[in-house]
N, C-alpha and C positions, 0 to 999 in steps of 0.2 A: 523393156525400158532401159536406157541407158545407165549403166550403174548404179542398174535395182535389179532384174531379172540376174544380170551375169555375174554377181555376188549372192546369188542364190541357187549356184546350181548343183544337184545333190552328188554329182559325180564326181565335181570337184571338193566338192565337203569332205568325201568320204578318202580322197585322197592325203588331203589337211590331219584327217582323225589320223589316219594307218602312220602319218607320219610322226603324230606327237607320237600314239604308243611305240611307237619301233624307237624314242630318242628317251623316254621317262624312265629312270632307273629309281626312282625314290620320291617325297610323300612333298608335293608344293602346294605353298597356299596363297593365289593370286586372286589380288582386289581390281575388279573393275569399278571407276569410278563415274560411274554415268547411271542413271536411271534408265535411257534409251537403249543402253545396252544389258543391263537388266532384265529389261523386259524382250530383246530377242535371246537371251541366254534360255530364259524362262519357254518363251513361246514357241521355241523348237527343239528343244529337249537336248541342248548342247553341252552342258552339266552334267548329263544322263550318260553321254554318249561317248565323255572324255576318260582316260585311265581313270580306275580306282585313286591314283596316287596324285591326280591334280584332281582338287577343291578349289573352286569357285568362291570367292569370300565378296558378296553385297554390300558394297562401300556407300558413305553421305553423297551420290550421286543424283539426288532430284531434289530437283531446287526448291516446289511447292513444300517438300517436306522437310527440310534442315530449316524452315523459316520459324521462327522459336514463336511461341504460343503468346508475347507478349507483344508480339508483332500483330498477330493475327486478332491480338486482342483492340489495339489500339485501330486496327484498321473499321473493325464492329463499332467501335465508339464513333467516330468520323463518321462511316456510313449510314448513323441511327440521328446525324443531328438534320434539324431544317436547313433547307437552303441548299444541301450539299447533294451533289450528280455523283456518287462514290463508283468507278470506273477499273473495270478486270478482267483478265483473261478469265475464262469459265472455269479453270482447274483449279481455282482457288475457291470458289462460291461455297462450296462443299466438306471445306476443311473448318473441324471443330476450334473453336476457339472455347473461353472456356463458359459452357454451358448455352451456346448457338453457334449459327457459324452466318456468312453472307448472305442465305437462300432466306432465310428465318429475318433478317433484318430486312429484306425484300418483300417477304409478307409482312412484316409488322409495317410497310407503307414506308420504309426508307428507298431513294433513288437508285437502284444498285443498277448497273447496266453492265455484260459482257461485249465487251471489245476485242480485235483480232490485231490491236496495233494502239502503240502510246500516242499516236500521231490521230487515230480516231478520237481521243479524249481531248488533247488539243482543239480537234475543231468542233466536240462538241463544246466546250470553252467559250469559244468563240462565237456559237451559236446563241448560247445562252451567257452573256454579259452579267447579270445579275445573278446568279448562283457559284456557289464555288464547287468547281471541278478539281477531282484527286484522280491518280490514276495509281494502282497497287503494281510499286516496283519491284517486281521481285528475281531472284535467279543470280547465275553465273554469269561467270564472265562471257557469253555468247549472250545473253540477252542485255547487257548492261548498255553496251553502243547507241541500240535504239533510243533507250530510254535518258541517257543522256543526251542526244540529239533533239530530242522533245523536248527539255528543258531547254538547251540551246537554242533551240527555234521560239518558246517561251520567251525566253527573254528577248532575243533579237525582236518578236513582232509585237512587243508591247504589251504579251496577255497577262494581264497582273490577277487573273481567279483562277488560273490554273497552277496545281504544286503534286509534288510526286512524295506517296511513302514509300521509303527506301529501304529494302534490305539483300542487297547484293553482297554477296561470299565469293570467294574464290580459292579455287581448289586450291594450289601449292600449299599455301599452309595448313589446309585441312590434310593431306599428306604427310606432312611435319608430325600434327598431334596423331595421327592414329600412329606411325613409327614408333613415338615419343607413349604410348601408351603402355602401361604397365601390362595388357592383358595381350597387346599384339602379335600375330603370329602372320600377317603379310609377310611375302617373301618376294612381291612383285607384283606393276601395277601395271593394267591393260587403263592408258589414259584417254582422255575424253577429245577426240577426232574436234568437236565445234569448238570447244574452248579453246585448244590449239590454232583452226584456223582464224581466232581472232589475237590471239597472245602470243602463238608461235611457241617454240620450246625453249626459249634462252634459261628460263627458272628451273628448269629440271633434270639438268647433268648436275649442280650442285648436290640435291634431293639424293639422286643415285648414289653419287660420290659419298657422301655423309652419312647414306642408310646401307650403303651398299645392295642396294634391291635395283634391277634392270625396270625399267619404265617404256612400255614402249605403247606409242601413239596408236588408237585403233578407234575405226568407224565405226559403224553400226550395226549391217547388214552380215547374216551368218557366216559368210563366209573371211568378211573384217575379223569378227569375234576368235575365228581358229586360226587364221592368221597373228593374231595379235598373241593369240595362247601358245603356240608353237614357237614365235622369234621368242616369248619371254622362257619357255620351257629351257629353249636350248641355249639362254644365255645363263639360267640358274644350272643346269646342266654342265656348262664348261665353268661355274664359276667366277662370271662375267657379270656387271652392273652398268649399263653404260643406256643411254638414251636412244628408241630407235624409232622413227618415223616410218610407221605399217602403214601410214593415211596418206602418202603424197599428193595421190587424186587432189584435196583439199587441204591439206596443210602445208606451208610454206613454211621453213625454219622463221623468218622471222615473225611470221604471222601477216596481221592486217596493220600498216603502219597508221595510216587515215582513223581506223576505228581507235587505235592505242592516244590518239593524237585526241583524239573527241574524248574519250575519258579522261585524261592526265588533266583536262581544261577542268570539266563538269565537275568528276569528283575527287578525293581527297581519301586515303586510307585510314581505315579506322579497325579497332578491335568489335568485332561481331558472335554474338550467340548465335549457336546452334541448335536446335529443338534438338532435344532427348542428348548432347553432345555437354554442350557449355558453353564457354566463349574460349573464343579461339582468337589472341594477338592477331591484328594486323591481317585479319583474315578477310576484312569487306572494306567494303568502300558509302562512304556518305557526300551529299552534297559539298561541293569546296565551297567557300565563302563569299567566293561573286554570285553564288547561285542561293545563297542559303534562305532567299524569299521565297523559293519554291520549296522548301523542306514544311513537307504537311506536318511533320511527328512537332515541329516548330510554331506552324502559324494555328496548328488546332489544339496546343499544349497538352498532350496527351504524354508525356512525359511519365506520370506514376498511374501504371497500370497493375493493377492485382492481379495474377495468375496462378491456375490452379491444374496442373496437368494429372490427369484420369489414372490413380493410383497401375489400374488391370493396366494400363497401355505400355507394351514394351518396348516403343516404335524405337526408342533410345537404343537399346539395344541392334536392332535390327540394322538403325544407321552405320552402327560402329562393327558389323559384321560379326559380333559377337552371337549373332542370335541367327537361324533364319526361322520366316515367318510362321512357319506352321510349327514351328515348336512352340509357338506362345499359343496357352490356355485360351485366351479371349479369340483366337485367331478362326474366321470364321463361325461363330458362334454368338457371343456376344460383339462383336466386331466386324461387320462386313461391308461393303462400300452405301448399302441403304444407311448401315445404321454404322459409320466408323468412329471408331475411339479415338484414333490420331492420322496424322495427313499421310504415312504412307500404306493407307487402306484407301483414302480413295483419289490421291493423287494417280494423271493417266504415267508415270512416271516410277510411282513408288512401287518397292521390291512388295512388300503384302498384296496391293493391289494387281500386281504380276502374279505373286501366287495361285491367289483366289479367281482370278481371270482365266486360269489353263489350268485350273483344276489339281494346285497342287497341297492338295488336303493333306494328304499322308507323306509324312518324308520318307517313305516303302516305295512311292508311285513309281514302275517303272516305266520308260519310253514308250512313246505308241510304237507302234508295228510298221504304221506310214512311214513314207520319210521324212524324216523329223527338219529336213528344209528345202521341201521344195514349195 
């Protein structure tokens, strides 16, 4: 398949590896910021395979899981009242809120419905006139376009029962606070390929420049990930910080103009919590003001929500690369995607649920023997 197969082929992998070690002289420690890429680091043993002296550090890269627990609480209130069609991507149904989660508000006889599109909630909206439809907005800047387009299309056609809960993040300044972090030892960021192709890279020569860490743009697919490890190697290598686009295929320097142009309308920047993080300035975006009758956290007053996050859960940790997963006690044990403490055990996204998914029980696990990407 066209640029899926030939970013996977083990001949060229192994070429990418011989070249980081033949340029690594000393001990780096590089954050990728995506959960998608997470999860190919994890599922081919590319961490395993790279020098001793490059660390792999698991950044607040999955959206299900940086969504703070009073989000996820206020969404359970909403989808537990009458009258309400409560409307979600499936990878949120399953994240704990505090003391149920979406699937449990499903059996207790609330509306919950999985959807594959904000635009399906829309029309079931419209479908149904007399009940009020929500649709759970969640994620980065790569999902945020749609979901303001939804709203947009909301108001343009009149649907006054449809409103969206909101908690969109965006990375740069989640970049900022982990730099800014007293315990940080990033040295370099392998950045998020979709986010870029809708933001493009204007916000992160600045980043570089100020932290002095090389940033460089990378897709998904294995051979993305050692691409993306090797240009940031050999820029921390020569002593260089500077911003470099590994993802042309799909990123455009300036990004997606049409999609930046549909946000700057819909929503308005705001300061945003982090599950297990905190809040982080100027880090999300909420409804602007022409739209604020679509704002569910608004029209269903859900405003003071009591939350109570799972003493054992260190997902906090985990977010901030401080931790990886199978060092936490609960990890696998009392914690595992049947029975998860917090969203990144069973987000399809989250670094624990990449662990536990490939089997990476013991931080001892060596490589399989296969090739770890074909």
């Amino acid at each position: 398949m066209k640029y899926l197969d030939e970013f996977q082929d083990p001949d060229l992998a192994r070429r990418l590896l011989d070249d980081i070690h033949s340029v690594v002289t000393r001990p780096w420690a590089l954050m990728e910021v995506c959960g998608g890429q997470t999860h190919t680091i994890i599922r081919h043993g590319i961490d395993q395979l790279l020098p001793d002296q490059v660390e792999l550090i698991h950044g607040p890269g999955c959206p299900v899981c940086v969504t703070p627990l009073e989000v996820i609480d206020k969404a359970l209130e909403i989808a537990s009242r009458p009258g309400v069609i409560f409307c979600s991507f499936g990878d949120m149904l399953r994240v704990p809120g505090t003391g149920r989660d979406l699937f449990q508000v499903r059996g207790e006889g609330g509306d919950v419905r999985v959807v594959y599109s904000p635009l399906d909630a829309l029309h079931i909206a419209q479908q149904n006139p007399d009940r009020e439809v929500v649709f759970f907005g969640i994620g980065f800047e790569t999902t945020a376009p749609p979901n303001a387009m939804t709203v947009y299309q909301a108001r343009k056609l009149g649907i006054k029962n449809f409103s969206l809960l909101v908690s969109h993040v965006r990375v740069p300044p989640a970049i900022k606070a982990i730099m800014e972090s007293p315990n940080c030892r990033v040295q370099g960021f392998l950045a998020a390929g979709h986010v870029c192709s809708v933001m493009g890279v204007g916000e992160y020569p600045e980043l570089a420049d100020r932290y002095r860490v090389p940033i460089v743009v990378t897709g998904f697919e294995p051979l993305d990930i050692l691409e993306g490890v090797r240009r940031t190697v050999l820029q921390l290598e020569r002593g260089e910080h500077t911003v470099d686009n590994a993802y042309p295929r799909a990123v455009r320097p300036e990004g997606n103009p049409a999609a930046q142009a549909m946000l700057a309308d819909v929503f308005e920047g705001t300061d945003r919590a982090w599950r297990g993080i905190g809040v982080i300035p100027d880090s999300g975006w909420r409804l602007s003001s022409r739209y604020r009758d679509f704002d569910a956290e608004h029209r269903f007053s859900v405003g003071d929500i009591d939350t109570r996050e799972p003493a054992e859960c260190r997902s906090g940790e985990v977010l901030q690369g401080l931790l990886k997963p199978n060092e936490c006690a609960a990890f696998g044990t009392t914690c595992t995607p049947r029975n998860p403490l917090g969203a990144t055990m069973v987000s399809s996204e989250g670094a624990c649920a990449a662990y536990y998914l490939y089997r990476r029980l013991d931080i001892t696990t060596a490589p399989l023997e296969a090739s770890p990407v074909a």
